[in-house]
The first five atom37 places (N, CA, C, CB, O) and aatype in JSON, in Angstrom:
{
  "aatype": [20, 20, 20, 20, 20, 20, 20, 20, 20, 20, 20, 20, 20, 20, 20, 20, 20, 20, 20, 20, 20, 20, 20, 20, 20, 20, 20, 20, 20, 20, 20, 20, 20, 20, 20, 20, 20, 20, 20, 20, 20, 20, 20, 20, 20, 20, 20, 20, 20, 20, 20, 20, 20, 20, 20, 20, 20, 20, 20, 20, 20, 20, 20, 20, 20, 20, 20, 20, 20, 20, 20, 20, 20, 20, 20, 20, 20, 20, 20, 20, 20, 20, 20, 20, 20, 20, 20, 20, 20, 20, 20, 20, 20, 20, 20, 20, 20, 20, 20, 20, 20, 20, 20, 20, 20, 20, 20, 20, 20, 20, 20, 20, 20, 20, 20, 20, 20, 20, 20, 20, 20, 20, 20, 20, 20, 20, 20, 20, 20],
  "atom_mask": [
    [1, 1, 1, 1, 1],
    [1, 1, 1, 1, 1],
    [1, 1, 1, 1, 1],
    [1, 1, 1, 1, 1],
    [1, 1, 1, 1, 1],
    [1, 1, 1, 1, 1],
    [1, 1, 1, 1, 1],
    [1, 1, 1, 1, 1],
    [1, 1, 1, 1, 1],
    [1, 1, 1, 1, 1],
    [1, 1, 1, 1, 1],
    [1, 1, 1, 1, 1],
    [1, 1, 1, 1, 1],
    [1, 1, 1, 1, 1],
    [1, 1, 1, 1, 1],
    [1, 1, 1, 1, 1],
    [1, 1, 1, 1, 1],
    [1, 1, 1, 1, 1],
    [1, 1, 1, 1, 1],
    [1, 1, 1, 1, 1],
    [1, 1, 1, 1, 1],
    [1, 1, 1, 1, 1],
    [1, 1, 1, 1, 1],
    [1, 1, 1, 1, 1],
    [1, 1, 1, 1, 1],
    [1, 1, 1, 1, 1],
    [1, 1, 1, 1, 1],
    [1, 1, 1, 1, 1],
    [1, 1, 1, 1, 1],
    [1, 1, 1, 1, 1],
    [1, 1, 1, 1, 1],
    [1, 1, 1, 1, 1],
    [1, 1, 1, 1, 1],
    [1, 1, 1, 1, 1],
    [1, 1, 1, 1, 1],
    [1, 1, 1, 1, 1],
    [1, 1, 1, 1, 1],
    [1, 1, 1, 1, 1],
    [1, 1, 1, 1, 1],
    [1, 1, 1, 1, 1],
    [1, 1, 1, 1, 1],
    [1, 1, 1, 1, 1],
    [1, 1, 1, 1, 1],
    [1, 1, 1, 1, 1],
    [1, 1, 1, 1, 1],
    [1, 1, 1, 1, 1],
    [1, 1, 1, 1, 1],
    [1, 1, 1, 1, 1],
    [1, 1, 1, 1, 1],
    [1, 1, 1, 1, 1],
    [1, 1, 1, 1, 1],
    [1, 1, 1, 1, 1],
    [1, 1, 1, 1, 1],
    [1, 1, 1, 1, 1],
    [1, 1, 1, 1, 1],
    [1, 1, 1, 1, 1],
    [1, 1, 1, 1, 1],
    [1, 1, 1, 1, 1],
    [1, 1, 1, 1, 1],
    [1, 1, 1, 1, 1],
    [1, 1, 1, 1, 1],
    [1, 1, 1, 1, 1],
    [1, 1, 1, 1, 1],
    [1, 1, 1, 1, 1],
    [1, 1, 1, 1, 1],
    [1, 1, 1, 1, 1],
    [1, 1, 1, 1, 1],
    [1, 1, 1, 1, 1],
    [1, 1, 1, 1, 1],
    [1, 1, 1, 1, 1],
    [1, 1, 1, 1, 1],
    [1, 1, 1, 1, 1],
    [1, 1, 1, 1, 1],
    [1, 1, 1, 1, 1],
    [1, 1, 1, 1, 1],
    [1, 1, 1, 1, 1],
    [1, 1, 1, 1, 1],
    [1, 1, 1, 1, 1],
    [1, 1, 1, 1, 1],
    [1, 1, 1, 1, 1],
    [1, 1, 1, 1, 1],
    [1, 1, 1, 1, 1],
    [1, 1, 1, 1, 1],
    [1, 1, 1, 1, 1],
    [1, 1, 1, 1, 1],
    [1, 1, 1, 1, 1],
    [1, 1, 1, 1, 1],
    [1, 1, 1, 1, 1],
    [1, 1, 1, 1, 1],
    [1, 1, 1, 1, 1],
    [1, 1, 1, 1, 1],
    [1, 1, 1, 1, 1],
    [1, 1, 1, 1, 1],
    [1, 1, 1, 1, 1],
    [1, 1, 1, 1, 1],
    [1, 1, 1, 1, 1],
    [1, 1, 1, 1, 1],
    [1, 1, 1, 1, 1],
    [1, 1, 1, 1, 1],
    [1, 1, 1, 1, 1],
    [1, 1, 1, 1, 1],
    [1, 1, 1, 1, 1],
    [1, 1, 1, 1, 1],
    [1, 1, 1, 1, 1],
    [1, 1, 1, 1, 1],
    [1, 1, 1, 1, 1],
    [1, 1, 1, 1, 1],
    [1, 1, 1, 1, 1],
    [1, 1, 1, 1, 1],
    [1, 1, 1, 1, 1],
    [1, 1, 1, 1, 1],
    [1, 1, 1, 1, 1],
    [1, 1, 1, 1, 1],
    [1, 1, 1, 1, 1],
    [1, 1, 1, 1, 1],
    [1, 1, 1, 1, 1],
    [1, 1, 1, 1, 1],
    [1, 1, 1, 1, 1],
    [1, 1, 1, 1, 1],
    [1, 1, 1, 1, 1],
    [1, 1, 1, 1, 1],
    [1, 1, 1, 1, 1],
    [1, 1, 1, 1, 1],
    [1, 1, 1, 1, 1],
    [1, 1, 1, 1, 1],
    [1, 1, 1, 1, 1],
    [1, 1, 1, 1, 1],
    [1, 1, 1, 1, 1],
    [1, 1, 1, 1, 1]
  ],
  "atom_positions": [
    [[-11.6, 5.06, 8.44], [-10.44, 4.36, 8.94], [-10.81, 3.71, 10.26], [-9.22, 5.32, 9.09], [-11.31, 4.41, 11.15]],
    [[-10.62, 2.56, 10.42], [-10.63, 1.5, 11.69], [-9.45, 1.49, 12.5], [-10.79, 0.03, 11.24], [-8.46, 1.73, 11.81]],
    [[-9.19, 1.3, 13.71], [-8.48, 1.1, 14.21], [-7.97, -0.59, 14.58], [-8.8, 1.91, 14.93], [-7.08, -1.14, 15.25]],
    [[-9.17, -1.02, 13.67], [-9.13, -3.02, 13.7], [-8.3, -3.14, 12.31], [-11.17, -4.14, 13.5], [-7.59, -4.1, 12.01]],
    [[-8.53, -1.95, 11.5], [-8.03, -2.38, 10.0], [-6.86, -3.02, 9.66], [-7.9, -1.37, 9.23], [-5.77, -2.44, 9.73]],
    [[-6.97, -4.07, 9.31], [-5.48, -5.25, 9.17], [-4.32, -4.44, 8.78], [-5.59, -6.59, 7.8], [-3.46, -4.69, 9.63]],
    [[-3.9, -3.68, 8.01], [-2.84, -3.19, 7.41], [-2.56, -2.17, 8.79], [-3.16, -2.51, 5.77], [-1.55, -2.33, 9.47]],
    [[-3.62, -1.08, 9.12], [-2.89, 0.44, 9.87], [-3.72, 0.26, 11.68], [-3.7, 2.53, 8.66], [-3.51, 1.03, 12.61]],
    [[-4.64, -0.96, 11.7], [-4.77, -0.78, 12.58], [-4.93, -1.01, 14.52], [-5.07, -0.61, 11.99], [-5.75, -1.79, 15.01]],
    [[-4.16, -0.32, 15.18], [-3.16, 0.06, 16.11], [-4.03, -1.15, 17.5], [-3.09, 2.23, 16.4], [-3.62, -1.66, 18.55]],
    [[-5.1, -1.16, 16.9], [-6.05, -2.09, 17.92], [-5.91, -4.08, 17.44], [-8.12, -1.35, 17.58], [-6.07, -5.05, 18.18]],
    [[-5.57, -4.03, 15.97], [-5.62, -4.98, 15.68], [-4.29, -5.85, 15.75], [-6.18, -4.83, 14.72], [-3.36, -5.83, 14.94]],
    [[-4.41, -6.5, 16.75], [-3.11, -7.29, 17.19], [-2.53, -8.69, 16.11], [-3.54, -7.94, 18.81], [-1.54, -9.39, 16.32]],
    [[-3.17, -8.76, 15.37], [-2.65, -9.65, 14.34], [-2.57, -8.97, 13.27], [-3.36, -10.8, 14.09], [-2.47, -9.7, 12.28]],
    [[-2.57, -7.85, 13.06], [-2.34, -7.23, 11.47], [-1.04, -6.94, 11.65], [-3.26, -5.8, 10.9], [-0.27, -7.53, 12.42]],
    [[-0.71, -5.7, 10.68], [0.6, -5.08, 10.71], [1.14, -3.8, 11.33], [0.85, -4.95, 9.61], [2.32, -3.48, 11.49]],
    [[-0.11, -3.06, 11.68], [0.01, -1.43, 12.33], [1.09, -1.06, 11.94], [0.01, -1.14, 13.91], [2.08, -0.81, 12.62]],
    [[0.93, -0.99, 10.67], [1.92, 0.16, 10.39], [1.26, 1.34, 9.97], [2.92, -0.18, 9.32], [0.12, 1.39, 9.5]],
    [[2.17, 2.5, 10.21], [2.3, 4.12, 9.93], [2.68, 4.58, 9.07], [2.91, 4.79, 10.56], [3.81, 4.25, 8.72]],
    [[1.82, 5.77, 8.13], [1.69, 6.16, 7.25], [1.85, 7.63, 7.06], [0.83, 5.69, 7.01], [0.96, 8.4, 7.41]],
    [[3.01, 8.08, 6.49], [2.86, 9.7, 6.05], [3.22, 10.55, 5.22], [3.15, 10.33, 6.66], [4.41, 10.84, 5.13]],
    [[2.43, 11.05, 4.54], [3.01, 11.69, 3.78], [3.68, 13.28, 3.37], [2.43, 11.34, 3.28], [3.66, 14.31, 4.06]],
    [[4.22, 13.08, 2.12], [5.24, 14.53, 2.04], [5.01, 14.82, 0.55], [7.18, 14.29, 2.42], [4.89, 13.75, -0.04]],
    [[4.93, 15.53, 0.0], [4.53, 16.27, -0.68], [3.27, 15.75, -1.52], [5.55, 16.68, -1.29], [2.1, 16.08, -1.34]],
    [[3.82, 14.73, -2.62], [1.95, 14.38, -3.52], [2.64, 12.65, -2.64], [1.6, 14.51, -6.54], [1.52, 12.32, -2.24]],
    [[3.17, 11.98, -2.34], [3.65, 10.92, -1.84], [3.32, 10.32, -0.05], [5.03, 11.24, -2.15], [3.65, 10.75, 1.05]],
    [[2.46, 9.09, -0.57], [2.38, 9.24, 0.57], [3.15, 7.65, 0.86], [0.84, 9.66, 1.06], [3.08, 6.86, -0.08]],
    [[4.02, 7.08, 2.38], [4.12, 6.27, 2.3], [4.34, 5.43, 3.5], [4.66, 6.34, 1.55], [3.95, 6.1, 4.46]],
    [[4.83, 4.14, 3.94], [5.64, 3.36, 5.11], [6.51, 2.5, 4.57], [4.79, 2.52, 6.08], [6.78, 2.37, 3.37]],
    [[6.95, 1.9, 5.5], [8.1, 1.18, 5.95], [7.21, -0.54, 6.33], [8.95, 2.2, 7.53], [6.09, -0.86, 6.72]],
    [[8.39, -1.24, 5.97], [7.72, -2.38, 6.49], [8.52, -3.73, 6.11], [6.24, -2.4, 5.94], [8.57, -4.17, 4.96]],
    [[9.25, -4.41, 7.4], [10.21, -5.69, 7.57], [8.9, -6.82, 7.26], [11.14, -5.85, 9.45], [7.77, -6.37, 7.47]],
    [[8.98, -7.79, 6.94], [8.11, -8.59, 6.31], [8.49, -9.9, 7.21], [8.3, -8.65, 4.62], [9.53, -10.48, 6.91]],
    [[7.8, -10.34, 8.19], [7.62, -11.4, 8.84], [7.65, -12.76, 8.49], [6.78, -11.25, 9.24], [6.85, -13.05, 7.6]],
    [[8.37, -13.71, 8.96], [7.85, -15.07, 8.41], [6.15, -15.48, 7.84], [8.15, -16.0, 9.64], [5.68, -16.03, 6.85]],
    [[5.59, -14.85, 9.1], [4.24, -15.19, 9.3], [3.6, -14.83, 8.13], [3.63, -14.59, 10.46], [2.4, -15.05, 8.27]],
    [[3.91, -14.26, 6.79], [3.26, -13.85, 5.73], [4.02, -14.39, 4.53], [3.1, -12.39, 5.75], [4.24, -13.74, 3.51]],
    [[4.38, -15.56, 4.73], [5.31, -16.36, 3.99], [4.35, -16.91, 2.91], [6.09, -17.51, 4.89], [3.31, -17.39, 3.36]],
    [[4.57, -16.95, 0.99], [4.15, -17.75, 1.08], [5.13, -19.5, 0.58], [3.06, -17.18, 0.51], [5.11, -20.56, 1.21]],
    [[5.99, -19.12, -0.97], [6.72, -19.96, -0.88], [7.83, -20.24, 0.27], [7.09, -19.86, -1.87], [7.8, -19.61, 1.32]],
    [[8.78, -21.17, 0.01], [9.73, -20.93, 1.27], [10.58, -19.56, 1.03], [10.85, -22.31, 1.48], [11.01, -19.1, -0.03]],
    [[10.69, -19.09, 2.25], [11.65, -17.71, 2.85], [10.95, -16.22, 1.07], [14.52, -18.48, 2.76], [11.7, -15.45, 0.45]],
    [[9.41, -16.41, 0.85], [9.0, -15.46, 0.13], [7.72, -14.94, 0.55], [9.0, -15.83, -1.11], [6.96, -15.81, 0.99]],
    [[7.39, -14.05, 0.54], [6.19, -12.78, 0.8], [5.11, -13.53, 0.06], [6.52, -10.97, 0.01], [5.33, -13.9, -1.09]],
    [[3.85, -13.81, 0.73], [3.2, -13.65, 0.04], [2.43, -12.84, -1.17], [3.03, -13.84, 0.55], [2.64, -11.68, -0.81]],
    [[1.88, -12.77, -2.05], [1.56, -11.9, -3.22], [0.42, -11.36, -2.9], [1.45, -12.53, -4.54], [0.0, -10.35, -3.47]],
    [[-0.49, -12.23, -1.51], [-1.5, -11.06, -1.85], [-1.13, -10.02, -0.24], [-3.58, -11.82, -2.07], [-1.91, -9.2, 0.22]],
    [[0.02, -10.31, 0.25], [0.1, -9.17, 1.29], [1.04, -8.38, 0.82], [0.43, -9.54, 2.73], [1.78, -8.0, 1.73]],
    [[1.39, -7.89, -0.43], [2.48, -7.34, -1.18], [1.17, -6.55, -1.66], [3.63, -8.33, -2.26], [1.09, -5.36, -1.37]],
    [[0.09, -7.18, -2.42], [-1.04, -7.02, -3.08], [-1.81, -5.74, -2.01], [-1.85, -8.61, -3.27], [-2.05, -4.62, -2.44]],
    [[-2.04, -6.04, -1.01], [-3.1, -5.5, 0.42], [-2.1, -4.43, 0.96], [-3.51, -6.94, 1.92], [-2.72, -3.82, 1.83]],
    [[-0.82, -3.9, 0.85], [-0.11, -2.9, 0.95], [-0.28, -1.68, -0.21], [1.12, -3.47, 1.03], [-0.7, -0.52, -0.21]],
    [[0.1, -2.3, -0.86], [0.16, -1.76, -2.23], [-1.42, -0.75, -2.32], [0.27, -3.27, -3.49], [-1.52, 0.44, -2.58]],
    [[-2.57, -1.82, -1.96], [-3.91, -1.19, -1.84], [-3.78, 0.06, -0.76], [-5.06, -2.37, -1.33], [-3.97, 1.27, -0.84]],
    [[-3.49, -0.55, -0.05], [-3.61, 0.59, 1.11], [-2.88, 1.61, 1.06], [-3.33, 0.2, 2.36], [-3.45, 2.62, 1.49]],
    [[-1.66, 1.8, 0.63], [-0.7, 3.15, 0.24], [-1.3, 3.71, -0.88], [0.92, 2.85, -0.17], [-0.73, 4.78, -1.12]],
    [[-2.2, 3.48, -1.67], [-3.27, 4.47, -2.28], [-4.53, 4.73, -1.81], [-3.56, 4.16, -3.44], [-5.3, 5.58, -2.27]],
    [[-4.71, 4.08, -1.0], [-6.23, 4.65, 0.04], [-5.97, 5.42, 0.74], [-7.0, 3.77, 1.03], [-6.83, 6.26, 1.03]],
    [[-4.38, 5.48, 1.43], [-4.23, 6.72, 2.57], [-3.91, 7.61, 1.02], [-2.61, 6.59, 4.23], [-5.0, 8.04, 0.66]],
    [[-3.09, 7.93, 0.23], [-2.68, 8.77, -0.9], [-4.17, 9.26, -1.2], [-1.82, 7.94, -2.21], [-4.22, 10.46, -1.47]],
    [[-5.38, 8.59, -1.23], [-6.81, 9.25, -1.89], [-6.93, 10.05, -0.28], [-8.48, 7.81, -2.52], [-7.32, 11.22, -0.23]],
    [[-6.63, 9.43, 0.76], [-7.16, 10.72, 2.0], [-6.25, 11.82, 1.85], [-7.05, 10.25, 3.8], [-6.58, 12.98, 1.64]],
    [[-4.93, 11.3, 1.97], [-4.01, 12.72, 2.15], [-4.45, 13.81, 1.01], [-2.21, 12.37, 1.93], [-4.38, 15.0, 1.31]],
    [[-4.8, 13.5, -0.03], [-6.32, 14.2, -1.03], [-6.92, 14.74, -0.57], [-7.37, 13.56, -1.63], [-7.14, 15.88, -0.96]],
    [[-7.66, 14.12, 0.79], [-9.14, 14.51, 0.86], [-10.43, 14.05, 0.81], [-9.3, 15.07, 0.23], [-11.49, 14.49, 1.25]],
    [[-10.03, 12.75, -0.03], [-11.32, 12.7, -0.2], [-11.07, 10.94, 0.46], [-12.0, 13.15, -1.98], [-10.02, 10.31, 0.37]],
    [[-12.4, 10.44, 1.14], [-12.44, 8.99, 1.47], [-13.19, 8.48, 0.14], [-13.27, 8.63, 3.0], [-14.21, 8.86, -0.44]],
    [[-12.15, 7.33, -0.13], [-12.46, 6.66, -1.47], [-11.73, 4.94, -1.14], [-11.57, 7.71, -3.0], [-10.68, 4.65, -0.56]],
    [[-12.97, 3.87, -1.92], [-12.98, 2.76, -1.86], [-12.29, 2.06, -3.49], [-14.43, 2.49, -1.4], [-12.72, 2.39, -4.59]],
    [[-11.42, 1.27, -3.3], [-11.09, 0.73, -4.16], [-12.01, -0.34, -5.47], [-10.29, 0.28, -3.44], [-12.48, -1.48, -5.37]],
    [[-11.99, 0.52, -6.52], [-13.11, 0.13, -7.52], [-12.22, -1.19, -8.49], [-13.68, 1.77, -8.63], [-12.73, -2.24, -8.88]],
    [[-10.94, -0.8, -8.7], [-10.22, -2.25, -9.47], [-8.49, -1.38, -9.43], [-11.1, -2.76, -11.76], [-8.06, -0.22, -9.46]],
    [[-7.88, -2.92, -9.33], [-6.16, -2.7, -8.87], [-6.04, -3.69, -9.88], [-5.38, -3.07, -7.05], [-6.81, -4.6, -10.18]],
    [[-4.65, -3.28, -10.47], [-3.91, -3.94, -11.35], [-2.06, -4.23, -10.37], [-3.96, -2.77, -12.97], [-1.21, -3.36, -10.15]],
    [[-2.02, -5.34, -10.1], [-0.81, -5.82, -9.75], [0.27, -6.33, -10.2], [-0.93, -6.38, -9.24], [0.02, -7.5, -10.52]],
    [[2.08, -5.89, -10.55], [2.34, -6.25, -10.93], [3.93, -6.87, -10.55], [1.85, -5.71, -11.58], [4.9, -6.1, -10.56]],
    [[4.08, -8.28, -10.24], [5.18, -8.31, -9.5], [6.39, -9.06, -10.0], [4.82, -8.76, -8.36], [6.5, -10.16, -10.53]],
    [[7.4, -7.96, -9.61], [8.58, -7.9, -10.4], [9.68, -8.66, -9.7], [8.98, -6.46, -10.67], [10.51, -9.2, -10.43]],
    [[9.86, -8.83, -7.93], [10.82, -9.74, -7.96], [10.07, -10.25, -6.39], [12.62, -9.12, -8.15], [9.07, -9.85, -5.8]],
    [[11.14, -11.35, -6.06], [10.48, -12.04, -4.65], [10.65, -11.21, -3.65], [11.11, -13.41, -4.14], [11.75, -10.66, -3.82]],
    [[10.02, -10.72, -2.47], [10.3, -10.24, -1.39], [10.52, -11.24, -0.41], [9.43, -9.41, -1.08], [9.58, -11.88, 0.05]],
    [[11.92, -11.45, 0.03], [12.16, -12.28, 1.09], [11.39, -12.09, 2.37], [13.46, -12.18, 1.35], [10.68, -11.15, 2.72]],
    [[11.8, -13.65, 3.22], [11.55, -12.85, 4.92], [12.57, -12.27, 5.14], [11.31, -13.76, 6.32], [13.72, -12.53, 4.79]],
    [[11.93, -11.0, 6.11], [13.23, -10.37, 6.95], [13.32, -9.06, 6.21], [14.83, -11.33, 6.86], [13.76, -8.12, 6.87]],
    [[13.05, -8.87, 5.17], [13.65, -7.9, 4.52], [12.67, -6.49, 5.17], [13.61, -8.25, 2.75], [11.64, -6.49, 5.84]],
    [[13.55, -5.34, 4.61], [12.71, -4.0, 5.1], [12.34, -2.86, 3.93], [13.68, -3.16, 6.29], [13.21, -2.04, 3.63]],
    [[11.09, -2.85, 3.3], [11.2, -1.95, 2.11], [10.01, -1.06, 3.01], [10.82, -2.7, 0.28], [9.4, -1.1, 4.08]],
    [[10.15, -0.25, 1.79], [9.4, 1.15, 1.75], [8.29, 0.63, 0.15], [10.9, 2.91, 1.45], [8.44, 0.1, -0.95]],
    [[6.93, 1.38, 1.23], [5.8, 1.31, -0.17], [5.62, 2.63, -0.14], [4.19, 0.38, -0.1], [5.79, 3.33, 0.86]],
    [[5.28, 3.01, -1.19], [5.04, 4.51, -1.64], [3.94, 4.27, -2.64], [6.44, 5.35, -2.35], [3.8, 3.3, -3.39]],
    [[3.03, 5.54, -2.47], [2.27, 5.43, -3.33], [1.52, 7.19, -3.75], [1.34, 4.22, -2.77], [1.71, 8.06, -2.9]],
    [[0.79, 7.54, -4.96], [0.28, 8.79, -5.01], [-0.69, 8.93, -5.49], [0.87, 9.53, -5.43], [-1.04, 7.87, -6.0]],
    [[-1.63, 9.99, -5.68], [-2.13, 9.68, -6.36], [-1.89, 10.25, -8.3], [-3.11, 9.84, -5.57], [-1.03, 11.09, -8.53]],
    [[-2.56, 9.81, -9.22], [-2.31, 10.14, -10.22], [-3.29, 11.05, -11.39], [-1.93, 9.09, -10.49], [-2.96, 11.3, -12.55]],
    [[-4.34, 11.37, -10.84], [-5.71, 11.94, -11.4], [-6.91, 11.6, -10.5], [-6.02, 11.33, -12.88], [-7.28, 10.58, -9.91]],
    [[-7.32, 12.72, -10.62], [-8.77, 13.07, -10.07], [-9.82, 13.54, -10.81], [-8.72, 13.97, -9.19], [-9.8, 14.59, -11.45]],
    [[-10.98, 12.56, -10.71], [-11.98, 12.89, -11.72], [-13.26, 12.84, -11.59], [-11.85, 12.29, -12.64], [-13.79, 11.86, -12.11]],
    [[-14.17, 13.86, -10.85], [-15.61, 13.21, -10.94], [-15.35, 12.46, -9.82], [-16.1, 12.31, -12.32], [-14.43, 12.74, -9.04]],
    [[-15.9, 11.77, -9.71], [-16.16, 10.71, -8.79], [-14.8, 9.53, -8.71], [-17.62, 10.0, -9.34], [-14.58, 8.93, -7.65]],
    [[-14.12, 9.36, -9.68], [-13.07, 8.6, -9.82], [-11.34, 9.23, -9.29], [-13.23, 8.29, -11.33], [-10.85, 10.35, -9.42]],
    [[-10.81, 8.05, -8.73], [-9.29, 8.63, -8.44], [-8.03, 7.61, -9.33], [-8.97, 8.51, -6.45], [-8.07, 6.4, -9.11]],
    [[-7.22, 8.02, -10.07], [-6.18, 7.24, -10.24], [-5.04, 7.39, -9.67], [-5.96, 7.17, -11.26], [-4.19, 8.27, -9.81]],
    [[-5.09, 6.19, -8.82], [-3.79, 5.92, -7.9], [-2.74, 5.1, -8.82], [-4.21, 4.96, -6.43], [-2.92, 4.47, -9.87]],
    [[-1.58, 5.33, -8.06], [-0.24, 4.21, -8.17], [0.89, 4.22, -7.23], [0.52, 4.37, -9.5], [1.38, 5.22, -6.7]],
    [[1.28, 2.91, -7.08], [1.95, 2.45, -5.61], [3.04, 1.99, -6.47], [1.13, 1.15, -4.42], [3.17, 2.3, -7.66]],
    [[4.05, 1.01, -5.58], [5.6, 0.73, -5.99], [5.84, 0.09, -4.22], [6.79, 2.59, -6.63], [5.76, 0.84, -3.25]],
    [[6.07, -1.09, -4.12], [7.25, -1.33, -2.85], [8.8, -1.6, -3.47], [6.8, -2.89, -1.82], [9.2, -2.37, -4.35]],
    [[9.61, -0.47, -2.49], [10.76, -0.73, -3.65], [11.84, -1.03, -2.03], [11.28, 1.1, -5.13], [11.29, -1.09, -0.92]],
    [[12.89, -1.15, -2.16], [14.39, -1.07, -1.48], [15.17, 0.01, -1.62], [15.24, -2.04, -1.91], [16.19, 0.15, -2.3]],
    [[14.42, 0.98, -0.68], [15.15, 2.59, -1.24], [17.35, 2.3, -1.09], [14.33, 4.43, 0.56], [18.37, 2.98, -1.22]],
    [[17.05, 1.13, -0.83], [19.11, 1.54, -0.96], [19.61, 1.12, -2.27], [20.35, 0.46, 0.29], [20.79, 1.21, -2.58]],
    [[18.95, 0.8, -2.81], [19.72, -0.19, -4.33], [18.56, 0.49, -5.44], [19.54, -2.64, -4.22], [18.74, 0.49, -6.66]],
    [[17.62, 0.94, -4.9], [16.38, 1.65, -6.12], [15.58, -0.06, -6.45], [17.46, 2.64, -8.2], [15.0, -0.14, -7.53]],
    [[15.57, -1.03, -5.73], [15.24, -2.37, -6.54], [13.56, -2.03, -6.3], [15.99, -4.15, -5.76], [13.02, -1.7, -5.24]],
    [[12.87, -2.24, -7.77], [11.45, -2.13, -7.25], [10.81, -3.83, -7.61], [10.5, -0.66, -8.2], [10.77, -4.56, -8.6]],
    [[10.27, -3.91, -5.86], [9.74, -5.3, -6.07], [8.24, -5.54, -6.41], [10.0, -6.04, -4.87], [7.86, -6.69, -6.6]],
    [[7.55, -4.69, -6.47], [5.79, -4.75, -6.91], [5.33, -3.46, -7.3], [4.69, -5.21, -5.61], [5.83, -2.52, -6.68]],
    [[4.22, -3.1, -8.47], [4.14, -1.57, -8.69], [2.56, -2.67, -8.67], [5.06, -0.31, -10.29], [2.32, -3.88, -8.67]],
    [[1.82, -1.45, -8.64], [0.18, -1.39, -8.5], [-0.66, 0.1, -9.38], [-0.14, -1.24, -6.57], [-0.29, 1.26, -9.5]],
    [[-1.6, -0.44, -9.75], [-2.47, 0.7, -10.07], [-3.78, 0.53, -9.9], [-2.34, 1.1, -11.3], [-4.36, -0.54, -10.06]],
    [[-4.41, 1.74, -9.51], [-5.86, 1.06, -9.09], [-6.92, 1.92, -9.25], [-5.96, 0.6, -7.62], [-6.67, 3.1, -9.5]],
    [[-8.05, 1.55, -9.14], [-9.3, 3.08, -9.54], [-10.43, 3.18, -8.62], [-10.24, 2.96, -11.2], [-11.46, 2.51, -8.64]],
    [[-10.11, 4.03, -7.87], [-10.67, 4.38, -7.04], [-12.27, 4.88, -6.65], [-9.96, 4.95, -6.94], [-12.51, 5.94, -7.23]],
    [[-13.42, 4.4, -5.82], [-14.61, 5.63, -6.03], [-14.39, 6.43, -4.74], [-16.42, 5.04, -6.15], [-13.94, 6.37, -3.6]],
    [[-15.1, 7.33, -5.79], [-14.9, 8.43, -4.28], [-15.8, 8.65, -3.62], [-14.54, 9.81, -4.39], [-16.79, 9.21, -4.08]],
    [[-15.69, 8.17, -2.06], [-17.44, 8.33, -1.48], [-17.53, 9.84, -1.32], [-17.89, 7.46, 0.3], [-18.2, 10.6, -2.02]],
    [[-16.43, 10.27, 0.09], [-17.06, 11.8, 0.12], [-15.64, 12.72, 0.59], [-18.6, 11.98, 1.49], [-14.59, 12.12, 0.8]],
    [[-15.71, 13.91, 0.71], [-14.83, 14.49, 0.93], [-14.38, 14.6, 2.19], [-14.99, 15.36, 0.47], [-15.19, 14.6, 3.13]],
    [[-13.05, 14.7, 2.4], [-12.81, 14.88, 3.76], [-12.13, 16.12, 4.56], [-12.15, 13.89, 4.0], [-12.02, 16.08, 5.78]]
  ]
}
């Protein structure tokens, strides 16, 4: 983990620094979505919906244990994320195997249950932590 890392990290003044934690197999954040990541008019871009989604299963493979690099993500997006808006990404993991992890994420609108992107992805596992 970097402290430059675009998504979590606290040094990197143009990313997002956001905070991550988890509770039981779930790990997750919070996150209002800026103009600045616009891509149609007043919509989220897909691949920073995409680069969340990644990352709430990379911290889900640590809160594991183990540090693991993303081997292939499947994205799948279900409605527009405006600007302005404030969702929650969650993600867990789903199997552990050998050397391999299966993750899966979701950014949803915990007040209405609306889920706007789910992800799945396969993880390698470098080493334990």
């Amino acid at each position: 983990m970097s402290n430059n890392c675009f998504v979590c990290g606290k040094d990197n003044e143009d990313g997002m620094q956001l905070t991550f934690k988890s509770e039981n197999k779930n790990t997750y954040s919070y996150y209002k979505f800026p103009e600045k990541f616009q891509g149609w008019d007043n919509v989220i871009h897909g691949g920073i919906l995409s680069t969340l989604l990644d990352e709430v299963m990379a911290k889900s493979c640590i809160h594991e244990g183990f540090e693991a690099v993303t081997r292939k993500i499947n994205i799948e997006y279900l409605k527009p994320v405006k600007i302005g808006q404030k969702l929650k990404i969650v993600g867990k993991i789903k199997n552990i195997r050998k050397k391999l992890i299966e993750a899966e994420a979701k950014i949803i609108d915990e007040n209405d249950g609306t889920i706007y992107a789910t992800g799945e992805s396969l993880f390698w596992i470098i080493k334990e932590i």
